[in-house]
C-alpha positions, 0 to 999 in steps of 0.5 A, a space after each residue: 941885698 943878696 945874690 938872688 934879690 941882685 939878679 931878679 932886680 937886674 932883670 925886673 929893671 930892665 923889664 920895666 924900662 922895656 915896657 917904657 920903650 914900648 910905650 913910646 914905639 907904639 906913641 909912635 906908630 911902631 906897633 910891631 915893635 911895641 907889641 914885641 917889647 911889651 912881650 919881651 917886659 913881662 918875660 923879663 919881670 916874670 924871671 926876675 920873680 923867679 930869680 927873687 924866689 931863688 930859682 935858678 937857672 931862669 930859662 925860656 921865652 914863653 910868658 905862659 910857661 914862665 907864668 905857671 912857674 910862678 903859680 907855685 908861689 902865688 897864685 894869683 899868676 894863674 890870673 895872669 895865664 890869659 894875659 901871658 897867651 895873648 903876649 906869646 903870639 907876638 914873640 915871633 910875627 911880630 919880627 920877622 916877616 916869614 911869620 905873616 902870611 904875604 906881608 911884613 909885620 909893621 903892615 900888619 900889627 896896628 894900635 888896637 895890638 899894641 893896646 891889647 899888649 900893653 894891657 896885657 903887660 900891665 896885668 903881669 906887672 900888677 901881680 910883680 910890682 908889690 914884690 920888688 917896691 922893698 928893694 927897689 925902695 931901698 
């Protein structure tokens, strides 16, 4: 395995395993978290494409953007822009309670989020997963 397939399957792990936890937040009522985790999984499976593609440095936090990187390699990212918006909203209110209006974030995010969310995840990981099935097969 060389170097770049080495960084991307670091972070494509760590992504898949950020999407379990989310799962399992969200079993639990952790809405907020669950929403969170599920935008912080396809931030990390977007850069471990860009990684295997060899870009480097990797930089950013915005799905969206990262997704429009990945469009110059397939173009099925583009499909992916949508799900990418929805997962951006819950970068910040989703943690802090400055971002909701007279409120904290857990009275707020609710299962139908957490749903959208991870369906939302699930749309990235669709277009990623066949990428990373040869060397995560190895």
């Amino acid at each position: 395995m060389n170097n770049n397939e080495n960084e991307a399957l670091r972070w494509y792990l760590q992504g898949t395993r950020d999407a379990r936890t989310a799962h399992r937040n969200a079993e639990n009522g952790d809405f907020e978290v669950a929403c969170f985790l599920y935008q912080q999984a396809a931030e990390k499976i977007l850069k471990a494409f860009l990684y295997l593609k060899g870009e480097r440095p990797v930089i950013g936090h915005a799905t969206l953007k990262l997704s429009q990187r990945c469009v110059k390699y397939d173009s099925r990212f583009q499909e992916a822009q949508d799900s990418c918006r929805e997962l951006d909203i819950f970068y910040l209110p989703t943690r802090y309670p400055n971002g909701i209006p007279g409120g904290v974030p857990y009275e707020y995010f609710n299962s139908i989020h957490a749903e959208k969310a991870a369906q939302a995840y699930e749309n990235v990981y669709t277009i990623i997963k066949e990428f990373f099935e040869p060397i995560t097969n190895q």
